[in-house]
TIZATOR-572272 format. One record per residue: residue in three letters; x, y, z of N, C-alpha, C in turn. Coordinates in pm, whole numbers, padded with zeros to 5 digits, always signed. Example, Ala and Ser with C-alpha at 12.3 -4.5 7.8 and 13.67 -1.06 7.14 Angstrom:
BEGIN
ALA+01319-00569+00780+01230-00450+00780+01320-00330+00780;SER+01285-00225+00708+01367-00106+00714+01290+00003+00787;
***
This chain:
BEGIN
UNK-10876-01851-01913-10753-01808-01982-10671-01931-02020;UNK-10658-01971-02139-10533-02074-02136-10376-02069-02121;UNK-10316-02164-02129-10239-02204-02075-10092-02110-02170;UNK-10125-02067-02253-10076-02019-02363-10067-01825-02253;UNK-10195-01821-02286-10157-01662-02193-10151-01662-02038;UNK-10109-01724-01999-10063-01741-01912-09894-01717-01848;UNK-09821-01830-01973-09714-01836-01942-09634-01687-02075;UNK-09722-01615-02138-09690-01483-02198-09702-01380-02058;UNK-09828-01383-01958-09810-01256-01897-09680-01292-01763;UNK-09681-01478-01747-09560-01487-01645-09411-01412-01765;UNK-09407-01405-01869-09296-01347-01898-09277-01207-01913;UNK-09405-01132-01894-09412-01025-01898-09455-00917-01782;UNK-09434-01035-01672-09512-00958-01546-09486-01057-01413;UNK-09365-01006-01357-09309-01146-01228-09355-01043-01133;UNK-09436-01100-01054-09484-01041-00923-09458-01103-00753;UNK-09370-01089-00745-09317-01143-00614-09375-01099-00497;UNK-09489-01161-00412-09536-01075-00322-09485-01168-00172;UNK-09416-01085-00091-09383-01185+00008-09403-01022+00139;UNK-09428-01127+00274-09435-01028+00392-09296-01029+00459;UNK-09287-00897+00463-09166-00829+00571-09190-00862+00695;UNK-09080-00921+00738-09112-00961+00888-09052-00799+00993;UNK-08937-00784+00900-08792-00643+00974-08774-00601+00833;UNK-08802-00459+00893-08687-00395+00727-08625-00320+00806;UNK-08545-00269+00868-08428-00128+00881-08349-00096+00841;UNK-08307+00047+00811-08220+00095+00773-08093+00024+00796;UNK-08076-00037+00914-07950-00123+00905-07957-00256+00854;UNK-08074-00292+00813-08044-00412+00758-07930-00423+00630;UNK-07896-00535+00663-07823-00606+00550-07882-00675+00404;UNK-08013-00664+00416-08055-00718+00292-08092-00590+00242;UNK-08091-00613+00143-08162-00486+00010-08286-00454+00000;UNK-08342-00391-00068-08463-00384-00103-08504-00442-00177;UNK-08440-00456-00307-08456-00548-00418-08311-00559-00505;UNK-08329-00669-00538-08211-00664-00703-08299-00693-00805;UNK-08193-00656-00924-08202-00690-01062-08057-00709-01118;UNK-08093-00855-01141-07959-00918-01224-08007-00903-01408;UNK-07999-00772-01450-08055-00819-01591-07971-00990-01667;UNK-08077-01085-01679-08030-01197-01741-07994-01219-01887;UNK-08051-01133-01938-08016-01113-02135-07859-01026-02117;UNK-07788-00994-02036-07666-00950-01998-07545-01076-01947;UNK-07448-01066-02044-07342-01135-01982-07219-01060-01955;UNK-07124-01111-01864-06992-01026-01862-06921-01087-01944;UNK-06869-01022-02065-06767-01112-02161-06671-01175-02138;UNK-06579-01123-02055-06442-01148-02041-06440-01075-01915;UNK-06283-01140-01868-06202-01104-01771-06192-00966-01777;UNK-06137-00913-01907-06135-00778-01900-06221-00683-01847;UNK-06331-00751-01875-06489-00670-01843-06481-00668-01666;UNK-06483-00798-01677-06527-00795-01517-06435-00697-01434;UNK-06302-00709-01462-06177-00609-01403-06203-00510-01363;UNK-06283-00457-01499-06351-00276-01537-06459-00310-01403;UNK-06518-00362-01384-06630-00390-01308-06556-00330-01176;UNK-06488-00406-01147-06466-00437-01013-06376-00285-00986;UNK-06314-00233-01107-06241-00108-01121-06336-00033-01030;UNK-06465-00020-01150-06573+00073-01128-06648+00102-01004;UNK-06627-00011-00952-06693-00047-00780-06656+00015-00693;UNK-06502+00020-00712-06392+00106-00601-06431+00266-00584;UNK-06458+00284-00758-06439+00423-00762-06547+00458-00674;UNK-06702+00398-00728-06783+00454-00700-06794+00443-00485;UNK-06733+00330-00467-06721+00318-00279-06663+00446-00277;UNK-06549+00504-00307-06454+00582-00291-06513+00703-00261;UNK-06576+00785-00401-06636+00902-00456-06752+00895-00396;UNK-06889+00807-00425-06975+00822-00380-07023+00825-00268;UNK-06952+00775-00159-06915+00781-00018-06947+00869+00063;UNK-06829+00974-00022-06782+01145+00029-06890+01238-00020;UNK-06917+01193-00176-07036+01318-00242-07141+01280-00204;UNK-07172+01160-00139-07362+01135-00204-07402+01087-00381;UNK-07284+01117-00421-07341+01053-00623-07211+01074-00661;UNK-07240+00937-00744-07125+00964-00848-07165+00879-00969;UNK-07168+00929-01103-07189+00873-01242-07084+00831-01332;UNK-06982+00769-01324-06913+00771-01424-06903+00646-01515;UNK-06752+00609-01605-06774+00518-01652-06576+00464-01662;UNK-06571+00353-01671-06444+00310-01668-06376+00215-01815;UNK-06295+00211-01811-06219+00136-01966-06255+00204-02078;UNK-06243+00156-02176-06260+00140-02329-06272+00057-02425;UNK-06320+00100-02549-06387+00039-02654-06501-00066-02604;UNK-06479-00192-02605-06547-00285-02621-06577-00345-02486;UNK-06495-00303-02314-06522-00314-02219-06516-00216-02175;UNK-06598-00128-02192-06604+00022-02140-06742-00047-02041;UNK-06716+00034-01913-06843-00008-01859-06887+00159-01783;UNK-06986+00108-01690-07067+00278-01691-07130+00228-01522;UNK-07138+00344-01434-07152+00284-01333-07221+00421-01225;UNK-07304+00399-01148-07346+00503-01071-07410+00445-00962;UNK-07387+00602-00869-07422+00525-00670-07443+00631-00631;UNK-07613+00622-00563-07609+00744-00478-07725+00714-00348;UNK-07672+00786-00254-07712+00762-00127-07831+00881-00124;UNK-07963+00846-00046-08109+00897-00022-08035+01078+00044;UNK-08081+01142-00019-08068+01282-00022-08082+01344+00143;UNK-08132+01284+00234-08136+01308+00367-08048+01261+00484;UNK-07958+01150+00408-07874+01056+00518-07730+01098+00555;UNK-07689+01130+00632-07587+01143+00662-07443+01068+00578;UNK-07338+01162+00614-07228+01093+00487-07180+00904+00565;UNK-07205+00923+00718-07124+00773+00756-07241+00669+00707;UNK-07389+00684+00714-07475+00613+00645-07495+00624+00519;UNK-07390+00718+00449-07442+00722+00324-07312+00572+00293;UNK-07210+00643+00329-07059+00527+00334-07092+00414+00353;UNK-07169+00388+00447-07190+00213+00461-07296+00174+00372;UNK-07352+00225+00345-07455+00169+00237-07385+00185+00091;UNK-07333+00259+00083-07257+00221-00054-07180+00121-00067;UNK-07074+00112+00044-07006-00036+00016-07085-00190+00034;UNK-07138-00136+00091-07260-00228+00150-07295-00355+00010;UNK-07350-00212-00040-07421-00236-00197-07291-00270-00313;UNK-07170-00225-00294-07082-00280-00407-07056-00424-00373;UNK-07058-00447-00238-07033-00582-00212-07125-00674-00258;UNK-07228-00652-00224-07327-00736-00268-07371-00786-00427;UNK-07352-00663-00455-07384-00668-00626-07299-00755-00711;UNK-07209-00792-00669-07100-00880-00727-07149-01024-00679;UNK-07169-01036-00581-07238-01145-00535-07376-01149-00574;UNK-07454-01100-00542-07586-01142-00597-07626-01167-00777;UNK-07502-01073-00800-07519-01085-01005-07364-01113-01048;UNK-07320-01197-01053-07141-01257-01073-07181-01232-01178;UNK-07245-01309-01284-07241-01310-01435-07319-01207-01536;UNK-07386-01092-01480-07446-01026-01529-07404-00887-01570;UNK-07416-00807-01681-07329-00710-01681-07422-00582-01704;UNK-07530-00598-01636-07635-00490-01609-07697-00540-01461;UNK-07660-00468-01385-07734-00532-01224-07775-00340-01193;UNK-07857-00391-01065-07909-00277-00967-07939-00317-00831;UNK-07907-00253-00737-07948-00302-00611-07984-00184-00543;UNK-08084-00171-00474-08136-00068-00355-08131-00151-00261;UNK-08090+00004-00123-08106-00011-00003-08211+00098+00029;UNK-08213+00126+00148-08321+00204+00210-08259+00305+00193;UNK-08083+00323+00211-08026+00461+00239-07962+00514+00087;UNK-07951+00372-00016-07871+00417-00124-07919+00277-00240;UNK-07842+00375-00375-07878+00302-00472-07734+00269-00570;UNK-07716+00146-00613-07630+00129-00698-07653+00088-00840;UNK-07532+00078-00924-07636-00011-01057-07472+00010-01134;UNK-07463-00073-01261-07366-00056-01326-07428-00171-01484;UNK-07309-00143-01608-07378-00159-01690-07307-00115-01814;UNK-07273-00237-01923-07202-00218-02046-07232-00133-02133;UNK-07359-00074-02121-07461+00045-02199-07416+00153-02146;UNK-07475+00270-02180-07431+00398-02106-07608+00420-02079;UNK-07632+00441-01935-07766+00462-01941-07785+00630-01833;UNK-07634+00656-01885-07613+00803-01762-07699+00897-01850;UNK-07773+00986-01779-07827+01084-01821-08004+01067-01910;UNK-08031+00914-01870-08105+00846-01927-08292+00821-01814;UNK-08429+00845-01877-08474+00818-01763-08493+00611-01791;UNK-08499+00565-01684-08540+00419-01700-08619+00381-01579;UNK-08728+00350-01648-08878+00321-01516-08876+00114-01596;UNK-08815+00063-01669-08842-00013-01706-08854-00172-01648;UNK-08797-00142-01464-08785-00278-01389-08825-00164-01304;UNK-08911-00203-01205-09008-00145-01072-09004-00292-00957;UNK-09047-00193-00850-09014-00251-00764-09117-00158-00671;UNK-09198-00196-00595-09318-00136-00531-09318-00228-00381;UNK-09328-00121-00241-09352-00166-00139-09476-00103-00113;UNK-09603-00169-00040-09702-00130-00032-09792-00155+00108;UNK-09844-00101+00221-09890-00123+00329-10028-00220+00315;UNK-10036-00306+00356-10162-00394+00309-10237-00385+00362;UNK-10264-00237+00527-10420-00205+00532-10405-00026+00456;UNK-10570-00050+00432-10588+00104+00352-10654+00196+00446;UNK-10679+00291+00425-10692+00415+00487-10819+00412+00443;UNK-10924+00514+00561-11051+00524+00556-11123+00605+00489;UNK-11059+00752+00480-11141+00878+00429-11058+00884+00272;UNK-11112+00772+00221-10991+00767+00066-11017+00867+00015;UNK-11106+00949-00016-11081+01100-00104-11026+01193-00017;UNK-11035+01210+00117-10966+01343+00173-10817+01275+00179;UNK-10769+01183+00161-10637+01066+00169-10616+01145+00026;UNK-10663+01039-00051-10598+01062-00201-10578+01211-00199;UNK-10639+01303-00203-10641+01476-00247-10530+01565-00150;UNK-10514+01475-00046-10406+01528+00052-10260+01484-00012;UNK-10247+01362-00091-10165+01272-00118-10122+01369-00222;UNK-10218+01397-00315-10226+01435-00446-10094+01598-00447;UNK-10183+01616-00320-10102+01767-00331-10004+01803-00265;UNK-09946+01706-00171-09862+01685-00126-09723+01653-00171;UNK-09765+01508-00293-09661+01494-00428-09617+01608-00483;UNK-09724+01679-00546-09698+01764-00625-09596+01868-00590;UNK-09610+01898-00446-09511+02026-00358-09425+01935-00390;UNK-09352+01849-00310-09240+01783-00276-09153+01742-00437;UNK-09227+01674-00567-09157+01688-00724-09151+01830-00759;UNK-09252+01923-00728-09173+02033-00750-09053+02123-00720;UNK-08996+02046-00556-08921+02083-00496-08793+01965-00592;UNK-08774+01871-00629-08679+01760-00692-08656+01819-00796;UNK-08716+01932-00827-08661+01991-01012-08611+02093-00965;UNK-08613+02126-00891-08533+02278-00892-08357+02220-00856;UNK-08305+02270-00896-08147+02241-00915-08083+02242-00762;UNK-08120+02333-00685-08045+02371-00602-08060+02219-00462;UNK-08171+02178-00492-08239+02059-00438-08165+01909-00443;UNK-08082+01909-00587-07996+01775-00626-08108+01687-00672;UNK-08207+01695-00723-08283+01590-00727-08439+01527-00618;UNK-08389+01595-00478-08449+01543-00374-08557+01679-00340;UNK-08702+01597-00274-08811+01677-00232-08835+01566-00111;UNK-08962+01652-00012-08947+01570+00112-09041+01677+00183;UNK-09122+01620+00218-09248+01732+00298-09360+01662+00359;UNK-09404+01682+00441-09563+01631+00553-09650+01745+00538;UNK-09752+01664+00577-09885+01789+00565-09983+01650+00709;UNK-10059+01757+00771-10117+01707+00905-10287+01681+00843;UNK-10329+01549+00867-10426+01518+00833-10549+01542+00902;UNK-10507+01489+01037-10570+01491+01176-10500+01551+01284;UNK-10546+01635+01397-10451+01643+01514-10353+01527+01520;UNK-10410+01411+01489-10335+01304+01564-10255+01237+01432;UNK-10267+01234+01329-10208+01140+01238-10195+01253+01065;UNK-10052+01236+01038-09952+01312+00974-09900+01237+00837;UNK-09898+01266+00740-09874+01230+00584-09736+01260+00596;UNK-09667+01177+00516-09502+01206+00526-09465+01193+00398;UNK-09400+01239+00320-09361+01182+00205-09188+01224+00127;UNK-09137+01155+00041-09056+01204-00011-08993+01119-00176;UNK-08938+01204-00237-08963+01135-00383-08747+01182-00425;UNK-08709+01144-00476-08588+01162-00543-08563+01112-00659;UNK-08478+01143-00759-08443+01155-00898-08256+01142-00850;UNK-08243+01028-00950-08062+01005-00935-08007+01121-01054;UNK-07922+01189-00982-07862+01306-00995-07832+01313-01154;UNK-07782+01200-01193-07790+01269-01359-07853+01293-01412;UNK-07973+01298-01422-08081+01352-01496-08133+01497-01509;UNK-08161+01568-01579-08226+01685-01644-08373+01711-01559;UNK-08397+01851-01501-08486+01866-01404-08610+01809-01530;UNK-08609+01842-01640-08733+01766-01699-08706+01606-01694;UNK-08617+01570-01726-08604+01368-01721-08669+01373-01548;UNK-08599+01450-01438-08634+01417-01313-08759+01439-01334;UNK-08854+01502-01361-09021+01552-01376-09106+01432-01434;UNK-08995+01348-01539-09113+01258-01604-09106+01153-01567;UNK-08941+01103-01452-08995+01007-01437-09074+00979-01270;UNK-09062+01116-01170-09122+01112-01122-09299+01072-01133;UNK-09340+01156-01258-09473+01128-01301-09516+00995-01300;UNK-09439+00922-01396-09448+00795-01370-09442+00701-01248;UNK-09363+00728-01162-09394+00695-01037-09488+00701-00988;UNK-09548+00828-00994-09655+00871-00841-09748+00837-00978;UNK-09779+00781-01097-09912+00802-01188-09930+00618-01144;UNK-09818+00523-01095-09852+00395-01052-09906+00389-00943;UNK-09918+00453-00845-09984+00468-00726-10131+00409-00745;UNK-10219+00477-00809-10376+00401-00826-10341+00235-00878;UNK-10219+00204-00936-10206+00097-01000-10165-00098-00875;UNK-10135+00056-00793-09993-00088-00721-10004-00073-00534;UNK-10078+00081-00527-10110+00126-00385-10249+00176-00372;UNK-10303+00159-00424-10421+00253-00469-10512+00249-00314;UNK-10519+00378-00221-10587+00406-00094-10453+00280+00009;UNK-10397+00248+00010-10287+00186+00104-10214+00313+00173;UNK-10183+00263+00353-10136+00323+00452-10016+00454+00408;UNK-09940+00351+00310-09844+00350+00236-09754+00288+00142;UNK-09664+00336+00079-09617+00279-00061-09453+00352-00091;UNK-09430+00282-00159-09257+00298-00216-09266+00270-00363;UNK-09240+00308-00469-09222+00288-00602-09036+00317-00599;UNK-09000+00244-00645-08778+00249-00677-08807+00228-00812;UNK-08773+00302-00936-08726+00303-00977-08559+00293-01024;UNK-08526+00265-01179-08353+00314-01159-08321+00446-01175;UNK-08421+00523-01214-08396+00694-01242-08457+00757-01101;UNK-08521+00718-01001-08595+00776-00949-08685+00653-00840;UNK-08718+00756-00707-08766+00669-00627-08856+00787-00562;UNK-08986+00741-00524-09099+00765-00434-09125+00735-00346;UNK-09186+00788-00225-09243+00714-00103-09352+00797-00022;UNK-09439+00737+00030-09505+00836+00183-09541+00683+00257;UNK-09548+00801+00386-09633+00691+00471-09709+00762+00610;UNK-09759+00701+00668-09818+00757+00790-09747+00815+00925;UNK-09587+00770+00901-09523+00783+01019-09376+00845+00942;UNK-09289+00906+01085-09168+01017+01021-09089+00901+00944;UNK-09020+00898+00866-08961+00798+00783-08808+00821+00741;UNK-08850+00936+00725-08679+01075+00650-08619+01147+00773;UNK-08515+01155+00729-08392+01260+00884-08468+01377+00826;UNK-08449+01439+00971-08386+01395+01102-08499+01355+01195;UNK-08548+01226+01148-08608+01158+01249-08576+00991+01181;UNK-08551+00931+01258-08492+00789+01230-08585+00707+01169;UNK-08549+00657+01077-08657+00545+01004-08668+00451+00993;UNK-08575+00381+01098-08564+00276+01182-08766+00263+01214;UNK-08813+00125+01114-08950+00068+01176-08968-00034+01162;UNK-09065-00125+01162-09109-00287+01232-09236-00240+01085;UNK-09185-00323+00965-09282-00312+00847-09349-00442+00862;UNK-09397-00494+00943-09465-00602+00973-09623-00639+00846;UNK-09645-00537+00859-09736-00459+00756-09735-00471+00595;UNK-09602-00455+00587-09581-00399+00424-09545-00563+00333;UNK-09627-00546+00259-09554-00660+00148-09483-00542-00003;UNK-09450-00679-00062-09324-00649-00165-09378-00656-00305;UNK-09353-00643-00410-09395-00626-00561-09292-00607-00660;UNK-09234-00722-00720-09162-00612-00793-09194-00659-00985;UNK-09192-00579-01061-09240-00566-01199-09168-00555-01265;UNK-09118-00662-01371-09031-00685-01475-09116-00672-01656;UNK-09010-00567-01741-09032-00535-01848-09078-00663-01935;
***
């Protein structure tokens, strides 16, 4: 390959693979960011709106679990949304939201499209309006780096397992969120759960779930387990309880990181 396509697929494909030593729910680091860099904050004014928008969403999103809105006008109108994993309690949903406004200012000062996940919640804000929008276009994939043995009774268990749990994320009454196990062996149990950020349309939630669980052969393909985050939407299973009400507090000693830029 020369040197030429090379530095085309490094611009079209950053793959960060590093090992987790600790991930927990209480950690302080994120899961991932995205500072979009073709984004600047114009002005003072902008940033203001920013920092407006931050409050609200600590405030609101806190108490609800989601909040979408957008702050200012005309030309620094900005747009902003936060929502905490559909299973967590409101004081873990609270600390992970501020958690995440704090950080996002810090990790992206000059950027006026950022995103940050935690384990318990998701933030993002942004001079565009991307509410009501699906966007799979920056990924971010955690993946178990040993694989599983009986890969077709795995995959076909996997298979149909997804399928219950996104069918459960479209139905309205749900908010977005599905979440279900199925028993493999007496001894060892499939866990999984998938969510869609609340503004979206049970069909936007449907497609971009698809897209999620259709990267699986791509990025996990027969692995222990896997995480796909999207900004519309996030996936997961694994071998062990992960979702309340059982603590998901674990030692990912195991898992490396991936993440995939447009």
């Amino acid at each position: 390959m020369t040197l030429s396509h090379h530095l085309l697929l490094g611009l079209l494909l950053l793959l960060v693979v590093l090992s987790l030593w600790h991930c927990s729910a209480d950690s302080a680091d994120p899961l991932g960011v995205f500072c979009n860099k073709d984004t600047k904050i114009g002005s003072g004014k902008e940033s203001a709106n920013i920092d407006h928008l931050l409050v609200e969403l600590v405030s609101k999103a806190s108490t609800n679990g989601f909040l979408a809105t957008s702050y200012g006008s005309g030309q620094y109108l900005v747009y902003g949304l936060a929502q905490c994993r559909g299973d967590v309690g409101k004081e873990d949903c609270s600390t992970c939201i501020q958690d995440a406004a704090k950080q996002i200012r810090t990790r992206c000062p000059n950027e006026a499209d950022a995103r940050i996940w935690f384990d318990y919640c998701f933030l993002r804000y942004s001079n565009k309006d991307f509410i009501g929008e699906v966007d799979t276009g920056f990924g971010i994939y955690y993946y178990n780096v040993d694989n599983v043995t009986e890969t077709e009774r795995f995959n076909e268990e996997l298979s149909k397992l997804m399928e219950k749990i996104r069918s459960q994320a479209v139905e309205p009454q749900n908010a977005g969120l599905g979440k279900g196990q199925t028993e493999l062996t007496p001894f060892i149990t499939l866990y999984a759960l998938v969510q869609c950020t609340r503004d979206l349309s049970p069909l936007s939630c449907a497609q971009c779930l698809a897209i999620a669980v259709g990267n699986f052969p791509n990025f996990c393909d027969n692995r222990k387990g896997c995480r796909v985050l999207y900004s519309s939407c996030y996936t997961r299973y694994e071998l062990y309880p992960f979702f309340f009400p059982i603590s998901s507090a674990k030692n990912f000693s195991n898992t490396q990181m991936m993440m995939v830029y447009p």
